[in-house]
TIPA-890698 format. One record per residue (C-alpha): residue in one letter; x, y, z. Coordinates in steps of 0.2 Angstrom, whole numbers, plus 5000, padded with zeros to 4 digits. Layout:
// TIPA-890698
aXYZ
...
// end
This chain:
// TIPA-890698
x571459424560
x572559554563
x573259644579
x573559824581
x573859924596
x574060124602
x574760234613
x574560394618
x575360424634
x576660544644
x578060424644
x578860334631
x578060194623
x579160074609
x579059924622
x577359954625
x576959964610
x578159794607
x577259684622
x575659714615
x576159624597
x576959484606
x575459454616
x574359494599
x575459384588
x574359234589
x573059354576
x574459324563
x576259324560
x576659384543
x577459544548
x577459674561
x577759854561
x577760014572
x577960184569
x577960334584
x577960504584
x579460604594
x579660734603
x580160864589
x578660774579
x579460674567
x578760504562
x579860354566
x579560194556
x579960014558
x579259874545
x579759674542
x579259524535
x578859384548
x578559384568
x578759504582
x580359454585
x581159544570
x580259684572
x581159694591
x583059644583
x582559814570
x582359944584
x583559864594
x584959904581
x584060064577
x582960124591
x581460244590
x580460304602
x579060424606
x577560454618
x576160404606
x576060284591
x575360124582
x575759984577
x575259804569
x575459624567
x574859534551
x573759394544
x573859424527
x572359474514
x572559574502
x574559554497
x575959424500
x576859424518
x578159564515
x578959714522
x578159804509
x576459734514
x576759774534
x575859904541
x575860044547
x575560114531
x576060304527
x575260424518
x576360634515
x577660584527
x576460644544
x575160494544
x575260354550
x573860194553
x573460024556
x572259934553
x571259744556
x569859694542
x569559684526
x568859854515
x567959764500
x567859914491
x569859944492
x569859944471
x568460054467
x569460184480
x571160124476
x570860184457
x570060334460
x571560384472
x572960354459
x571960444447
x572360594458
x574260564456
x574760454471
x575760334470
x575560164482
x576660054492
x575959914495
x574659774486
x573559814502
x571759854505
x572359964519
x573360084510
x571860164502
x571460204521
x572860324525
x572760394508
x570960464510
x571260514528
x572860614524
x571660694508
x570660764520
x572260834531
x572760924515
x570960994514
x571061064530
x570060954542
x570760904559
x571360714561
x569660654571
x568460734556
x569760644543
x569460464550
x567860514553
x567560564535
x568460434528
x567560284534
x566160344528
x566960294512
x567260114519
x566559954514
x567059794525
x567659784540
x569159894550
x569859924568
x570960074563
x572260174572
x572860324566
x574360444572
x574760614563
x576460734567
x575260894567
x574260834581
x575160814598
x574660674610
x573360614600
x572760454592
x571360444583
x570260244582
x568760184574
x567960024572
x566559934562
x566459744562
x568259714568
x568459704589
x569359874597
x569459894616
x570260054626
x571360044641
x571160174654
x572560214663
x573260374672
x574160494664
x574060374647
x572660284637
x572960134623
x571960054611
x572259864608
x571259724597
x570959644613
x571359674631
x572659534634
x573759664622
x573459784635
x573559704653
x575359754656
x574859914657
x573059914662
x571559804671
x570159954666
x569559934647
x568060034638
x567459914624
x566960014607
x565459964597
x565259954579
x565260134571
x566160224588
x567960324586
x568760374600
x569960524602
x571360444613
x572760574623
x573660544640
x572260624649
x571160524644
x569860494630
x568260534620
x566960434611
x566060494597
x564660424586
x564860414568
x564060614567
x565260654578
x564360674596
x565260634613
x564360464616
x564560364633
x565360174633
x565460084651
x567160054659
x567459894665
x568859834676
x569559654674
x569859544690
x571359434689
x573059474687
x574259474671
x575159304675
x574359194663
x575359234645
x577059144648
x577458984644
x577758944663
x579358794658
x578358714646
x579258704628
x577458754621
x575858874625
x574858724616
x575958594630
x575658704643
x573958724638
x573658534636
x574358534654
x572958654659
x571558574653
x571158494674
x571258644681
x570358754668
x569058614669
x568958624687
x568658814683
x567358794672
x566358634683
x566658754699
x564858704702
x564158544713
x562258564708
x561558634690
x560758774690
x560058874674
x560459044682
x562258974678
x561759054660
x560859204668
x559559274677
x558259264662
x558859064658
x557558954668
x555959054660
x557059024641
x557458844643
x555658824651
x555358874632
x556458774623
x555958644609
x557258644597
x559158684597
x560058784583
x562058774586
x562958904576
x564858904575
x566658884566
x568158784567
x568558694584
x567058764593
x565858684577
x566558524581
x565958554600
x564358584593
x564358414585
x564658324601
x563258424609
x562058354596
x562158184600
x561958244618
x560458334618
x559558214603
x560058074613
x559858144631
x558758284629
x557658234617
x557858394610
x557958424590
x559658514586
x560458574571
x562458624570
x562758744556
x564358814550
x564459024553
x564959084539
x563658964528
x562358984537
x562359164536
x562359134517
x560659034518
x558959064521
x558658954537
x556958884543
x556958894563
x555758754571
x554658844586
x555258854602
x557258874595
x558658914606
x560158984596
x561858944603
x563459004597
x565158954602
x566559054601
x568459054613
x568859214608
x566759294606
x567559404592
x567459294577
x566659374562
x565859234555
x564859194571
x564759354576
x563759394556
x562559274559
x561959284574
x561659494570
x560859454554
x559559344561
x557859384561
x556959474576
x555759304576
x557059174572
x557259124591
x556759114608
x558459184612
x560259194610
x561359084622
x563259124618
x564759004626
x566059084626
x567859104633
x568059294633
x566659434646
x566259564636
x566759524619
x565759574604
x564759364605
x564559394623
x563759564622
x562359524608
x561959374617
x560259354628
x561159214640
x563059184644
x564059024648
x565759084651
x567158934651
x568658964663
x569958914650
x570959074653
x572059144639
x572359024625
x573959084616
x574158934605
x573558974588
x572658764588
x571358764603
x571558644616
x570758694633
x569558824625
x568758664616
x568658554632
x567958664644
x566558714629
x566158524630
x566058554648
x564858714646
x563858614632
x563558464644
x562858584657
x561558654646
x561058484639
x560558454656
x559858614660
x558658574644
x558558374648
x557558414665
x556158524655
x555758394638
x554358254640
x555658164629
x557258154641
x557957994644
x559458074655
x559758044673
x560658194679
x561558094693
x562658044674
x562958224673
x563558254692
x564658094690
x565458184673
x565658334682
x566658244697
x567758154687
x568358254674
x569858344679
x570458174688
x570158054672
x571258214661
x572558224672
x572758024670
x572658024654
x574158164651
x574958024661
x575257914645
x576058064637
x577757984636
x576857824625
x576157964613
x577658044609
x578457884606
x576857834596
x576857994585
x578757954577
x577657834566
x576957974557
x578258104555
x578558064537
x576758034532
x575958134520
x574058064526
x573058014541
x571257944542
x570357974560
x568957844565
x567557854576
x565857824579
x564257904586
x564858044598
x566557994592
x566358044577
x566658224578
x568158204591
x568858104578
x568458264566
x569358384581
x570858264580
x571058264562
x571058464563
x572158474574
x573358364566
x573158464550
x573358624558
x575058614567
x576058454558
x575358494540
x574758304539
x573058304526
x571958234537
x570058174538
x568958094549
x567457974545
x566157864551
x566957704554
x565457634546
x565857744531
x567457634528
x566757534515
x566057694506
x567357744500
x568757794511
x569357594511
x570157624494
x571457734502
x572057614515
x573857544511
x575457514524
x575857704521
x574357774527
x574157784549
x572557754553
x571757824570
x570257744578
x569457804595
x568657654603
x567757694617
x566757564629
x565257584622
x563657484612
x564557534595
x566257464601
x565657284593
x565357384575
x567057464576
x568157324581
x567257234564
x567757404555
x569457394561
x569757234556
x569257284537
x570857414539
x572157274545
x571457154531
x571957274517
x573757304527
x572957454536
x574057534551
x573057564566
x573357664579
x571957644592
x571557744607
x570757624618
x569557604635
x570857494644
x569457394650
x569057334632
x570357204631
x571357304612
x573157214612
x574457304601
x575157164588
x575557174570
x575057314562
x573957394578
x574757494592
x573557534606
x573657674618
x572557624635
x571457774642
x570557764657
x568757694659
x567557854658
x565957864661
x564557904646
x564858104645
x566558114651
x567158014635
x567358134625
x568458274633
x569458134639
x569858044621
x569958234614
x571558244625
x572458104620
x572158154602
x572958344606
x574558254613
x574658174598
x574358304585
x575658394595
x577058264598
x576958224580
x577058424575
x578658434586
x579358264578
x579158384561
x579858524568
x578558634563
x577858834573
x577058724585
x576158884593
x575958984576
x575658854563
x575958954543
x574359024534
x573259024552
x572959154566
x571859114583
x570659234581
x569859254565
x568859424564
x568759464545
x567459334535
// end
């Protein structure tokens, strides 16, 4: 999950170089490092534990600076969160390389590299990298054929950038299995993780495929196959402009992004009828096809796929399994005939998804339909058919408008299916009323955001939280209960309410908040009788309630009113209200809002 970029370019480059961590930051935040090469070719190094932000006071005090050079932003693997551990790493005082992914070999290559006399630096898997590329250096082979012959010796996954003070105006990249995109620009190229590192200085990108390496200088750039011939990758130009990565007054990206969520919904249902070429030009004759639906994602965007289970079981007709990426990789899986596979994926890089949908079997599916946040990213590009939600950038590390507008996008296709199946019971005038009303019933629900702040001091000095919901509910009780685990550090989980007596009843007590979500719908009878098991046993409720449904706060329940929504509205709406929460009670905590500890937004190493 870390960030790297590169430079190779005929001005100088440290706050280039600088920008593109800040905007990559969101991969990880354990340390940061950069190391350019000058213009009498000596090899300038900067290294510390923690954010971006140290790594800006250490060249501030002590510039350096140069027309090419690398430099990295850490999720830790392999080896604690030091300065030590921060990459770039260096290898004979000339090389120098970054590098996002895991190599699962690192041992095997670390102790045959100490067995020649070297000494390491760092616990890393990385640092084995820069050793065998500067062994071949000493052998005499030019810094391309070095990588080049060094990952062959690779096992795992890498993005790697490598500079070397023998080699002027050159920066050398490879990738296999971790996302690496080129900026074009004139008289400069860069190489960045992805292309919001590199939209200060750029709007034209080349994506690289697994097995490419590219020869980068200011003039431009070469790609190469892993034999080493010239190989041609498409350019593509980006329309929009760079205005979307500042936090625009808000305290918070993840505020600001909460604050979003109408217009980016808006964005994404810019539609007035459905239409199945919305997923591309081969969709209609695939979901003509369609008998069974096969969901395949992680984190936030599995819990989207939850949602859509209920809808297309209980709209559709349609059959539909939700599977964890990186299990069901793992797994031999039985398809039924006729299966659409969909993935779900903001960023369209993540490795777990991204595995399971390339090691699927040529018969396993009618086709691959990828929802996704990001064009071109590695999901997008080995998928048959694309829904691409209008969230825009999502700097916060916990998803917020990234899991809505995927509910939108995953409500469109139900009903794309729905209008094909013997079996539907839907009446798409539901589906036009949901898309109509969305962005309007959001923005009234960020109305009561005052209420949840005040709401969410109940919590600050709990250690546990149980979420509650039922049918579709359920697993946007399961998205609150992440999100308040991710950013307040809360142990939260999320049941049935019907499971109560199952079990989780024993944990009940006065110390414990309990959040239900209480829609107005046929299961609202079964939950109020759940609910009242929690306040007999001194339960405290929280309830985020359909203010038509008559809930009154009194001893021991505090309700919050949301606004009466129809059928498939319901759950992006009660998903806000949850989000405010989470995040009210994080800043309550004072906790990294933005960059919760242990996590990064995208994760690209299994």
């Amino acid at each position: 999950m870390c960030g790297i970029v590169a430079a190779a370019a005929q001005r100088e480059v440290s706050e280039i170089l600088l920008e593109g961590l800040r905007r990559l930051e969101y991969r990880g935040y354990d340390s940061a490092g950069m190391a350019l090469i000058d213009n009498d070719q000596a090899l300038q190094l900067h290294k510390c534990q923690g954010k971006v932000k140290g790594l800006e006071e250490a060249n501030a005090l002590s510039p350096i600076v140069g027309c090419r050079g690398v430099a990295h932003t850490r999720w830790a693997t392999h080896g604690a969160p030091t300065a030590a551990n921060a990459h770039p790493h260096i290898a004979g005082d000339r090389v120098a390389l970054v590098h996002n992914g895991i190599i699962e070999n690192h041992a095997t290559l670390r102790s045959d590299i100490e067995a020649r006399g070297v000494t390491f630096q760092s616990e890393t898997d990385t640092e084995v990298i820069v050793h065998l590329v500067h062994a071949q250096l000493d052998a005499g082979s030019t810094l391309f054929d070095a990588v080049r012959e060094t990952v062959t010796k690779l096992q795992g996954a890498y993005a790697l950038a490598v500079v070397d003070i023998e080699y002027e105006n050159e920066v050398v990249v490879a990738r296999e299995g971790s996302p690496l995109v080129l900026g074009v620009g004139i008289g400069e190229t860069f190489a960045g993780s992805d292309t919001l590192a590199l939209r200060q200085v750029t709007d034209t990108f080349v994506y690289l495929e697994d097995g490419d390496l590219a020869i980068l200088k200011p003039g431009g750039y070469r790609i190469f196959d892993c034999n080493g011939s010239v190989i041609e990758r498409d350019k593509t130009r980006l329309a929009g402009g760079d205005n979307q990565t500042d936090r625009g007054g808000f305290e918070h990206y993840m505020l600001k992004e909460i604050y979003e969520q109408p217009d980016r919904l808006r964005d994404t249902l810019t539609f007035t009828e459905l239409d199945d070429a919305l997923f591309g030009d081969a969709a209609a004759e695939v979901f003509d096809q369609v008998q069974a639906v096969q969901i395949i994602a992680c984190g936030t965007s599995y819990h989207a796929g939850l949602v859509a289970r209920h809808w297309l079981e209980g709209f559709a007709g349609v059959p539909c399994q939700v599977e964890v990426a990186s299990e069901f990789r793992y797994r031999r899986s039985v398809s039924l005939p006729g299966t659409l596979v969909v993935t779900i994926s903001q960023s369209g890089e993540t490795a777990d998804t991204l595995a399971a949908i390339k090691h699927l079997p040529d018969d396993y599916a009618l086709a691959k339909l990828a929802i996704c946040n990001v064009d071109h990213s590695a999901i997008v590009r080995a998928s048959d058919l694309v829904f691409l939600t209008r969230a825009g950038p999502e700097i916060g590390v916990a998803s917020t408008k990234a899991f809505t507008t995927q509910l939108a996008a995953l409500m469109v296709l139900m009903a794309c299916i729905a209008r094909r199946q013997p079996a539907s019971i839907l009446d798409e005038a539901l589906v036009k009323q949901a898309i109509a009303e969305i962005p309007s019933a959001v923005e009234a629900t960020l109305a009561q955001n005052a209420k949840i702040a005040a709401l969410a001091l109940s919590f600050v000095h709990r250690d546990h939280a149980l979420f509650l919901g039922r049918g579709v509910y359920h697993p946007v009780a399961k998205e609150g209960a992440l999100k308040l685990k991710e950013i307040s550090y809360i142990h939260a989980e999320a049941y049935p309410a019907g499971e109560l007596k199952h079990g989780p009843l024993a944990l009940v007590d006065d110390k414990m908040p309990i959040v239900a979500v209480a829609p107005n719908d046929q299961l609202l009878d079964k939950l109020r009788s759940n609910l009242e098991e929690v306040r007999a046993r001194g339960g405290q409720l929280f309830v985020f309630a359909d203010q038509a449904v008559g809930f009154e706060s009194g001893p021991g329940v505090t309700v919050i009113d949301v606004p009466s929504v129809s059928e498939l509205a319901g759950p992006i709406v009660y998903t806000v209200v949850l989000q405010m929460l989470s995040y009210h009670v994080a800043v309550a905590k004072g906790t990294d809002v933005d960059k919760p500890r242990n996590l990064a937004k995208s994760v690209t190493v299994e």
